[in-house]
C-alpha positions, 0 to 999 in steps of 0.5 A: 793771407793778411795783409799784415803778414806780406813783405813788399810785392815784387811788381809793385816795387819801383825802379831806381832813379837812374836804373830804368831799363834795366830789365833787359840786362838779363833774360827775361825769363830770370826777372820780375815782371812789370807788364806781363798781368799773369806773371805778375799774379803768379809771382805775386802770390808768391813768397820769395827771400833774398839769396844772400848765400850764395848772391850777396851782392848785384849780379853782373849779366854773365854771372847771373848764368850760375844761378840760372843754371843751377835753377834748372839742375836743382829742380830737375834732380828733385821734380823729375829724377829722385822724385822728392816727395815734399820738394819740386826746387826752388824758382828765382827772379831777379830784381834790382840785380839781386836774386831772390828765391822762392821754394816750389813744394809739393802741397798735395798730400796724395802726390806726396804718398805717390812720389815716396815710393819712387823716391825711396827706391832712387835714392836708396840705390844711391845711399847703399852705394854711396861710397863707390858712386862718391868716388865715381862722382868724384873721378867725374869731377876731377875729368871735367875740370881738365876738359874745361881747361883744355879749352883755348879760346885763340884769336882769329888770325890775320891769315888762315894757317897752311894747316886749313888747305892741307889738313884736310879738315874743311872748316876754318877758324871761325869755325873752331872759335864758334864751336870751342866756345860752344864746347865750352859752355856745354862743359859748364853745363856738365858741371852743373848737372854733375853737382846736382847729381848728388847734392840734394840726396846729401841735402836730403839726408840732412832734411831728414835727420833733422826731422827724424831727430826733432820727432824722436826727441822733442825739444832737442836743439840744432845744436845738438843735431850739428854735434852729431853729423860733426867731424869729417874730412873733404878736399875743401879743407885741403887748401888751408890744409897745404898752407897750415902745412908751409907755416909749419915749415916755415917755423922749423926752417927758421925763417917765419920772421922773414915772410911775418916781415913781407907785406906782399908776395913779391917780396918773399922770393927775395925774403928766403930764397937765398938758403936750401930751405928757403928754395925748398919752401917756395918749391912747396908753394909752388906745388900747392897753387895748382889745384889747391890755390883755385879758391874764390877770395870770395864766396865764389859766384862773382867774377871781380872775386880773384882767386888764391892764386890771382892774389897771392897776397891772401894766401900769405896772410893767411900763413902769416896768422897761422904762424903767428898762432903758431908762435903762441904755442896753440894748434893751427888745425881742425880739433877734427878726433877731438870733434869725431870722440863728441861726436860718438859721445852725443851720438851714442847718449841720445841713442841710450835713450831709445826704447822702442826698436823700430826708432832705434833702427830708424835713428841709425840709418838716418843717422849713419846716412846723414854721417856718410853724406857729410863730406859732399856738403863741402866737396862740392864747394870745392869742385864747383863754387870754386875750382870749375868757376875759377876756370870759368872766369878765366876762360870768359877773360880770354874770350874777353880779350879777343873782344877788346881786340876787334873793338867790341868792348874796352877791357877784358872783364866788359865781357860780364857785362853781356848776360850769356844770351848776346855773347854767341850773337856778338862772337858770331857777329865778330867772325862775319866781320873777320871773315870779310875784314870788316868791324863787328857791327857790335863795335858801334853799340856795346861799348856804350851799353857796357858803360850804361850797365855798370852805372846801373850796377852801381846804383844797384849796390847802394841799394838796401834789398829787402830780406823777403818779397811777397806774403809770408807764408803761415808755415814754412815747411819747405825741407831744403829750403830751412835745412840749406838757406834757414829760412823757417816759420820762425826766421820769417816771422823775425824778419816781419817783426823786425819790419817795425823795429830800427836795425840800431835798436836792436838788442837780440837777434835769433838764428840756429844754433849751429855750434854749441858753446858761448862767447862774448867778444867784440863784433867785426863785420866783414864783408870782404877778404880784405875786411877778413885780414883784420880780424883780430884773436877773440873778435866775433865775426859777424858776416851776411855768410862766409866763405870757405877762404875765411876758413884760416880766421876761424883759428883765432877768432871767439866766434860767428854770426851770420845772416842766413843758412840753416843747420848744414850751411858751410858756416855752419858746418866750419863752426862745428869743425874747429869747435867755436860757438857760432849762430847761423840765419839771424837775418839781420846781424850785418845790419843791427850789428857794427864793428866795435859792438860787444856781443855775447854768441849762444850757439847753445839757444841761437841768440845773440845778445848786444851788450854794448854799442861801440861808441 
């Protein structure tokens, strides 16, 4: 590997002025090492790329838990339960608070021949029986987000309850507060084996129609494999769904003016709540909120990213622009029968173009497993980056403030601050101190640890993370890796070339073409939820990814860019379903690309041209 073809090695990276010890925020296991001279070599060898999907921002210590967890799932369903033939999973580290990912493939082609076997056995079980194994996962799901709510993390009392002497159970409260703590985390692991349990085959389908289609058709686009895997329904589009459904009702009601004139939520109960109608509305919104209103305002994987129903704000601007659409007489839903008929259509074209009879019956198996896996891209989006995390963060504030209350840390989201290794010591600590009227031991340390951390938190995120560590690889070919995050040969080499050149230089950037369709617009580069209420009608969105509580924008706006994903991505995917031209995984958009800058989006060849710098 030439020196040439290398992005800054990870142990060679210096410190932060102002961050130093940093490294003890997380688990060891979860960083870049500076000491250790065989870790060093290990990652050093390595290529890894900025998880910019999922972790845009620096991790707090306790939200760094998600990723570690999903590392062992992730890894365990391809290595050691399905048996993937070209993928073990995808190792991570952390540095400066960022979180980079490195794809473990299987290089040797005579394992390969043995795993495939095995793998087409595993998972031909689950891709005969996908339908009731689905709704088995699903019922599971719906099962473990109850447990998870059920746990009631309560405060340890100034007296043990009469129940303690005659219930006959023969612990006391600290006891129930040590286990319930434990019950809960291991809920939480549930979840996250439970997601993987079919993510990867979905994942994997995708990998495989892509390949299969490029091989069967060379030359052909990304473009025209989304158009074919298009059109389906998933309860991750079911919350814009209930708010399409109350700015409908609101419009035939005849008081949308009335919510258009609220700036927040407090002020619509008063707004329309005197009339009959108006009650009945406020009933329907009532009614939504749970479950529907668990969404992140984010992407889902931070603690300080409130929810719908934290926020109520957010889903009431979110009613005022689909009315507002509304009001111009155009649709505010999906084009999903429009999407499914091109769907067919495409299909059924590139399928006429088959002559030989055993590629005719590869083409319609992948292709019909790549359909029938489709809605689980997004319905595990739903269970798990929102509604489980959603209960995850709420449940950790409660512990929170059980914390505050025996001094141990100052507000109740301090408790993000400990990474998921200390809270059990501190908790225990905690009831030793209850048990014999004594301050925690913690109380004397943390509140100045918790205070050094988030200073090093924000130096963190005045930091400019490089897209990729470590030397480039020739060739990615890594299946999950381009499928789900981008990351080709292609993408890499963009990333290298771009080393040389200034963000503010750049004229065209290059990504997958993830829906077909051009636009030219003006560019608006969103970040937050917040930035994400000012998008204008026929602006083009430009974002590092998006999130699915971006989805009611994609009604009004020409288009989308985005940093990284591949084909199957979430914004991808959304693209395709209203049918908006968008380029997925250019790598650099947010940082060539400013607000004011007129753009031309060819979701047809993946390019995005610059045509104007705003002034």
């Amino acid at each position: 590997m030439s020196k040439k073809r290398s992005f800054p090695i990870p142990g060679e990276m210096p410190d932060i002025a102002g961050t130093e010890g940093w490294r003890e925020m997380y688990p060891s296991h979860q960083v870049f090492s500076k000491d250790n001279p065989q870790q060093i070599e290990f990652e050093s060898s390595r290529f890894w790329f900025l998880d910019n999907l999922h972790n845009p921002y620096p991790l707090s210590p306790l939200d760094a838990y998600s990723p570690e967890m999903w590392r062992l799932t992730l890894a365990q369903s391809n290595n050691r339960i399905y048996m993937v033939p070209p993928a073990r999973g995808l190792n991570q580290r952390i540095l400066n608070g960022y979180l980079y990912l490195s794809p473990e493939p299987v290089v040797d082609p005579e394992e390969m021949q043995k795993r495939a076997p095995i793998f087409e056995q595993r998972a031909g079980y689950y891709y005969q029986n996908w339908d009731e194994i689905f709704d088995r996962w699903s019922k599971r799901a719906e099962e473990t987000v109850q447990d998870m709510e059920s746990i009631k993390f309560a405060d340890l009392p100034e007296m043990e309850p009469e129940s303690t002497i005659t219930g006959g159970r023969g612990y006391g409260e600290s006891y129930r507060l040590l286990k319930d703590y434990d019950k809960f985390w291991d809920l939480f692991l549930i979840a996250a084996q439970h997601h993987f349990e079919l993510l990867n085959l979905a994942y994997g389908a995708d990998a495989a129609y892509i390949d299969g289609m490029h091989k069967l058709f060379p030359g052909i686009t990304d473009s025209a494999i989304g158009k074919t895997v298009a059109g389906f329904d998933s309860k991750l589009f079911r919350p814009p769904e209930e708010l399409q459904k109350l700015a409908k009702m609101a419009l035939d009601s005849g008081f949308a003016d009335g919510i258009l004139a609220c700036e927040h939520w407090e002020e619509v109960p008063e707004k329309i709540g005197i009339t009959e109608d108006g009650k009945r509305w406020l009933e329907t919104f009532e009614a939504a909120r749970h479950p529907w209103f668990e969404m992140s305002c984010g992407i889902g994987w931070y603690h300080f990213e409130p929810t719908w129903n934290q926020n109520l704000d957010v889903p009431l601007a979110n009613i005022k622009r689909y009315i507002e659409t509304l009001k111009l007489g155009k649709s505010i839903t999906s084009p999903r029968e429009k999407v499914i008929k091109e769907r067919d259509r495409v299909i059924a074209e590139y399928r006429s173009l088959i002559t030989n009879d055993e590629d005719l019956k590869g083409f319609d198996m992948l292709s019909g497993i790549a359909i029938k896996v489709a809605a689980y891209a997004e319905d595990h989006m739903w269970y798990w980056t929102n509604y489980e995390h959603a209960i995850f963060y709420r449940k950790m504030r409660d512990l929170g403030d059980i914390f505050v209350n025996h001094d141990i840390i100052k507000d109740q989201d301090d408790i993000f601050y400990f990474n998921r290794y200390e809270i059990p010591q501190v908790l225990y600590d905690l009831c030793t101190g209850w048990a014999i009227s004594a301050p925690a031991v913690s109380s004397y340390s943390w509140p100045d640890k918790i205070s050094r951390r988030k200073e090093i938190l924000e130096r963190f995120s005045e930091w400019e993370a490089p897209p990729a560590l470590g030397p480039a690889p020739d060739v990615m070919n890594e299946p999950f890796t381009i499928a789900f995050f981008g990351i080709t040969t292609e993408r890499i080499n963009d990333w290298l070339d771009a080393k040389e050149v200034k963000p503010e230089d750049l004229k065209e950037l290059t990504g997958f073409a993830a829906s077909p369709g051009v636009a030219e617009g003006t560019a608006r580069l969103c970040r937050t939820i917040e930035e994400i209420s000012s998008l204008g009608v026929g602006e083009i969105l430009v974002a590092s990814t998006t999130s699915p509580t971006w989805a009611p924008a994609f009604q009004s706006i020409a288009g989308c860019v985005t940093d990284i994903g591949g084909t199957f991505s979430h914004a991808a995917i959304v693209a395709r379903e209203y049918g908006m031209p968008a380029v997925i995984g250019t790598g650099y958009a947010t940082q060539g690309i400013k607000t004011g800058d007129k753009i031309r989006v060819d979701g047809d060849k993946g390019i995005v041209t610059i045509i104007e710098r705003a002034a």
